[in-house]
C-alpha positions, 0 to 999 in steps of 0.5 A: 857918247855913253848913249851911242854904245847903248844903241842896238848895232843898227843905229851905230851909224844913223847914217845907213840906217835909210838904206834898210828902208830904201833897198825894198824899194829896188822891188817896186813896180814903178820903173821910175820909183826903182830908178830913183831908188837905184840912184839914192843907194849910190848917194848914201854910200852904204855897201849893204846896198852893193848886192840888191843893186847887182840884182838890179842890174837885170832888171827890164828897164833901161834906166833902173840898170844904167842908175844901178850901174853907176850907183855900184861904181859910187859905192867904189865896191870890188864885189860888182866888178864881175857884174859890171864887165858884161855892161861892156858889150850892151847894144846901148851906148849909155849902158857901156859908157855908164858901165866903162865909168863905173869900172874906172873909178872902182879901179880893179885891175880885173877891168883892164883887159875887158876895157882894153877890148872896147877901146876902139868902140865906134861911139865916141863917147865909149872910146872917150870914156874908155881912154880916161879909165885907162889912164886912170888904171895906170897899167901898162897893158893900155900903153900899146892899145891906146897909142894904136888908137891915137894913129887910128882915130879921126877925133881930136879930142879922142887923141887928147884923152889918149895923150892925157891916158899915157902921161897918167900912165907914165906919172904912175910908173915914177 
C-alpha cells in the first residue's frame, strides 16, 4: 500500500491509465478504429473521456457518433446532456433512439421537455425508447404526454412502456 503513494498521481488508479493511450485513437483515420475506440471509452468508465467523446460526436461517420452517443450515456456524465439533446431530431432513427437511451440513463432533469417533444416519433422504437426514459425520469411533466400517447397509438406494446412509464412515475411520488 506504501508503494501506491509513492506512484505518480497518474498511476493511482491503473484502471484509467488506458484511457490516455486510447483517446488519440478517437483522431485516427479509420472510421472503424474511431468506432471501436468511441465504444472501448464508454466501457472503462473514465470521465476523462467525456470531452473527446462529445468532439466525436461531429464526426463524418454515422457510426463513431452512434458509439460516442452511447459511450457518453455509459459514462452517466451531466456534462454531455446538452451535446446529446440535438441527436434527438437526427434524420436517423438509431442516432435518436441511441441519443434518447442516452439521455435516460444520464437521468438530467434538463432531457425531460426535449424528450417530451419526441414522444410521439413515428418510429416506434423512438417512441418506445422514449417512454421508458420517461418513466424512468420519474417527472410529472411526462404524466399528461404519455397518456395523450396511450389514446393515440395503434401499438400494444407502446401502450405497455406507457403504462409501465406511469406507474414508475406514480412509485416516485410515494
Amino acid at each position: 500500500m506504501k508503494l501506491l503513494h509513492r506512484l505518480p498521481k497518474m498511476f493511482q488508479n491503473w484502471r484509467y491509465l488506458p484511457t490516455r493511450w486510447i483517446i488519440p485513437k478517437l483522431k485516427s483515420e479509420s472510421a472503424e478504429v474511431r468506432s471501436y475506440t468511441a465504444q472501448v471509452l464508454g466501457e472503462i468508465g473514465d470521465v476523462q473521456a467525456v470531452l473527446p467523446l462529445i468532439e466525436a460526436l461531429h464526426d463524418a461517420d454515422s457510426t463513431v457518433r452512434r458509439f460516442a452517443i452511447s459511450s457518453l450515456g455509459n459514462l452517466r456524465d451531466t456534462r454531455a446532456v446538452e451535446s446529446l439533446i440535438p441527436f434527438l431530431s437526427d434524420t436517423e432513427p438509431d442516432m435518436r433512439c441511441a441519443a434518447v437511451v442516452a439521455l435516460g440513463v444520464l437521468g438530467d432533469a434538463r432531457s425531460v421537455e426535449p424528450l417530451i417533444a419526441v414522444l410521439n416519433a413515428p418510429d416506434r422504437s423512438v417512441c418506445s425508447a422514449t417512454t421508458i426514459a420517461l418513466g424512468q425520469f420519474g417527472d410529472r411533466r411526462a404524466i399528461e404526454p404519455l397518456h395523450a400517447l396511450a389514446r393515440t397509438t395503434s401499438s400494444e406494446w407502446v401502450r405497455r412502456y406507457v403504462s409501465e412509464a406511469l406507474h414508475q412515475i406514480e412509485e416516485r411520488e410515494t
